[in-house]
C-alpha positions as CSV (number, residue, x, y, z in Angstrom):
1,X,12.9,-3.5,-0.2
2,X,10.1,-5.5,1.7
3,X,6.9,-5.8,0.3
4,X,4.0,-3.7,1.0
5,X,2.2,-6.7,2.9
6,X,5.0,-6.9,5.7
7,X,5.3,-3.1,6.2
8,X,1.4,-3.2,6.7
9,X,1.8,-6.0,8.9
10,X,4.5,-4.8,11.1
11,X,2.6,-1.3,11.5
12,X,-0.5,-3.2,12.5
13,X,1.5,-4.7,15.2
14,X,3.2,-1.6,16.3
15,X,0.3,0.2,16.5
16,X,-1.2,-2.8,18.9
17,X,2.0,-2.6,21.1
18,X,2.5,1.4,21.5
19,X,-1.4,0.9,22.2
20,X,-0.6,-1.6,25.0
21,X,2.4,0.1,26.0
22,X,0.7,3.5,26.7
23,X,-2.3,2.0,28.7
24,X,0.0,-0.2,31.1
25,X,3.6,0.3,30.5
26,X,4.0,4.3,30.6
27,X,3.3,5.7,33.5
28,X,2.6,9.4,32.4
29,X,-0.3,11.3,33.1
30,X,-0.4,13.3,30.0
31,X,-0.8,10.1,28.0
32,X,-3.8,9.0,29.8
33,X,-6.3,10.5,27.0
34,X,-4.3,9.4,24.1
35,X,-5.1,7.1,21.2
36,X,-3.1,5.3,18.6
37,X,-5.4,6.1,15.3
38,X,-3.1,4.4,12.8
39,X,0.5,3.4,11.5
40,X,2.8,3.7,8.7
41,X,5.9,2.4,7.9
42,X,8.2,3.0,5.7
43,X,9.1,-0.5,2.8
44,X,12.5,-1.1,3.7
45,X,11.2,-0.9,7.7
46,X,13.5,1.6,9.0
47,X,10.4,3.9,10.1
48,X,7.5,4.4,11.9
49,X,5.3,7.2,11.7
50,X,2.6,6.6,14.5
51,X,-0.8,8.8,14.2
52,X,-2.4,9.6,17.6
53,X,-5.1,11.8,18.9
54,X,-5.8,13.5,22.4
55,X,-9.3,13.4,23.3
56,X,-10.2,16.3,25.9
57,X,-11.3,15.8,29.7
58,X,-14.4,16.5,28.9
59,X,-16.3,17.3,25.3
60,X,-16.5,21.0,25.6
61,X,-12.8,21.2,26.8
62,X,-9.3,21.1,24.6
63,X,-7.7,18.4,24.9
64,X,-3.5,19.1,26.1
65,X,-1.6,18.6,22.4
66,X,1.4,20.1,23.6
67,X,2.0,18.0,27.0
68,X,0.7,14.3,24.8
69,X,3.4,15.5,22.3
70,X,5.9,16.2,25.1
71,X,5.0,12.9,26.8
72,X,5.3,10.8,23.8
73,X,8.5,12.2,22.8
74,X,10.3,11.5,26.1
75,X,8.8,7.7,26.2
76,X,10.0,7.2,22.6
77,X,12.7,5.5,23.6
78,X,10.9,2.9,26.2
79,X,8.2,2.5,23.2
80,X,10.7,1.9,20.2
81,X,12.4,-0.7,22.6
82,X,9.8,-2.3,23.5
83,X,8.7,-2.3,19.7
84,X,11.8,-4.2,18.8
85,X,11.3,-6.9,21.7
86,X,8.3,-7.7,20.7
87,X,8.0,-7.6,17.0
88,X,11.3,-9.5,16.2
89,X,12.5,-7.7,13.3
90,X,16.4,-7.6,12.3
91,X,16.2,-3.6,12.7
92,X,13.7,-2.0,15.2
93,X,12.0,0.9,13.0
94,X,12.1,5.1,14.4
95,X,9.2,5.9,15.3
96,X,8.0,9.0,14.9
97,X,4.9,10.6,16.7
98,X,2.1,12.4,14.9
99,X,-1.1,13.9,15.5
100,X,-4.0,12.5,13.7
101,X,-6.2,15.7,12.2
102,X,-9.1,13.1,10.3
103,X,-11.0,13.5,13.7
104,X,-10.9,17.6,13.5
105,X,-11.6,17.4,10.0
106,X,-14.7,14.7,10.8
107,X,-16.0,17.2,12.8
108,X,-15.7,20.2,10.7
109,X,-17.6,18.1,8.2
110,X,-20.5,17.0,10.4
111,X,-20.9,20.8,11.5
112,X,-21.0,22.4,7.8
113,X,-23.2,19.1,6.5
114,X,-25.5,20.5,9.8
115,X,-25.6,23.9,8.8
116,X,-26.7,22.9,5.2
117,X,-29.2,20.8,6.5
118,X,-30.8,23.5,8.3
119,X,-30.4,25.9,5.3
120,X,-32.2,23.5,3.0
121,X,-35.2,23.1,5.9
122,X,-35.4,26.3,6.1
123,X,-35.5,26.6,2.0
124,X,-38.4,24.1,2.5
125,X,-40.2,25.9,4.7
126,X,-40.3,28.6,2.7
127,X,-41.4,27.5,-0.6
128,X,-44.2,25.3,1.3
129,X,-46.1,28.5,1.6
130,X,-45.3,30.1,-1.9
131,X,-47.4,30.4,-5.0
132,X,-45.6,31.1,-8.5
133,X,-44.9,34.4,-9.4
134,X,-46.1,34.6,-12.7
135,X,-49.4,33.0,-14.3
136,X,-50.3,29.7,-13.1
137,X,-50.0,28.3,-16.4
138,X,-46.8,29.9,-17.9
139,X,-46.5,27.3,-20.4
140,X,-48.2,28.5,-24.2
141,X,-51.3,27.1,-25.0
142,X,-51.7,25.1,-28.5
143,X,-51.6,27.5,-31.7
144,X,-55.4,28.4,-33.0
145,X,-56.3,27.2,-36.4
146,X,-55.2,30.6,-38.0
147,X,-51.9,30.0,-37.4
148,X,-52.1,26.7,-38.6
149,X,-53.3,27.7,-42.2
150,X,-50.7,30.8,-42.1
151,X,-48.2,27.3,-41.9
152,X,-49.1,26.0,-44.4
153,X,-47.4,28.3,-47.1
154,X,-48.6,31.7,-46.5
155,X,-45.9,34.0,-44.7
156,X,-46.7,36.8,-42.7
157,X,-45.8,40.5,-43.6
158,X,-42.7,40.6,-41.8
């Protein structure tokens, strides 16, 4: 087994080239919006699991999972071998392709933190304006002095 400092190493570096790779070496259209998020690999090397995401033409549009999926499977071989010429390891790890949902799941998270920031504004707004419901004081006032002396042995008729 290698040590958890080398795997992290190497999947920095294959991140960096499958980067590189897909900006000048592929030459597929489908992986023009794609971006390596992060790496894994495995201790003992052998594999790769490579996180990506596909950002959309534009920002109201989808972005094209299926096609960067398809595109990225067929250049897996190209990208593995270039992987093992430049990284220099005794066995060149598998690399497999997946997508990266943290974005989708950022998102999701900035949209319901939104929608509870406009629900607290608009609890805010409301209470600006309100008076309480009951007295103004609903706190007791202090006991009067014949309460006090009924304290001080005498019990009520109860």
């Amino acid at each position: 087994m290698a040590d958890t400092a080398r795997a992290r190493k190497l999947a920095k570096r294959i991140s960096q080239i499958v980067a590189s790779a897909l900006e000048h070496e592929v030459k597929d259209p489908r992986l023009a919006r794609v971006t390596i998020t992060d790496t894994k690999v495995t201790g003992d090397l052998h594999d790769a699991t490579v996180y990506y995401t596909v950002l959309g033409e534009r920002l109201d549009s989808e972005p094209d999972l299926a096609g960067a999926a398809a595109a990225l499977e067929k250049a897996k071989g190209v990208l593995r071998s270039l992987v093992g010429a430049q990284t220099g390891v005794r066995f060149t790890p598998t690399l497999t392709f997946v997508t990266d949902t943290v974005p989708d799941a950022a998102r999701k998270m900035d949209e319901l933190l939104a929608r509870a920031q406009a629900a607290d504004a608009e609890v805010a707004r409301l209470a600006a304006g309100a008076s309480p419901a009951g007295e103004a004081d609903p706190y007791k006032a202090p006991r009067d002095s014949e309460d006090d002396d009924l304290a001080d042995g005498e019990s009520r008729g109860v």
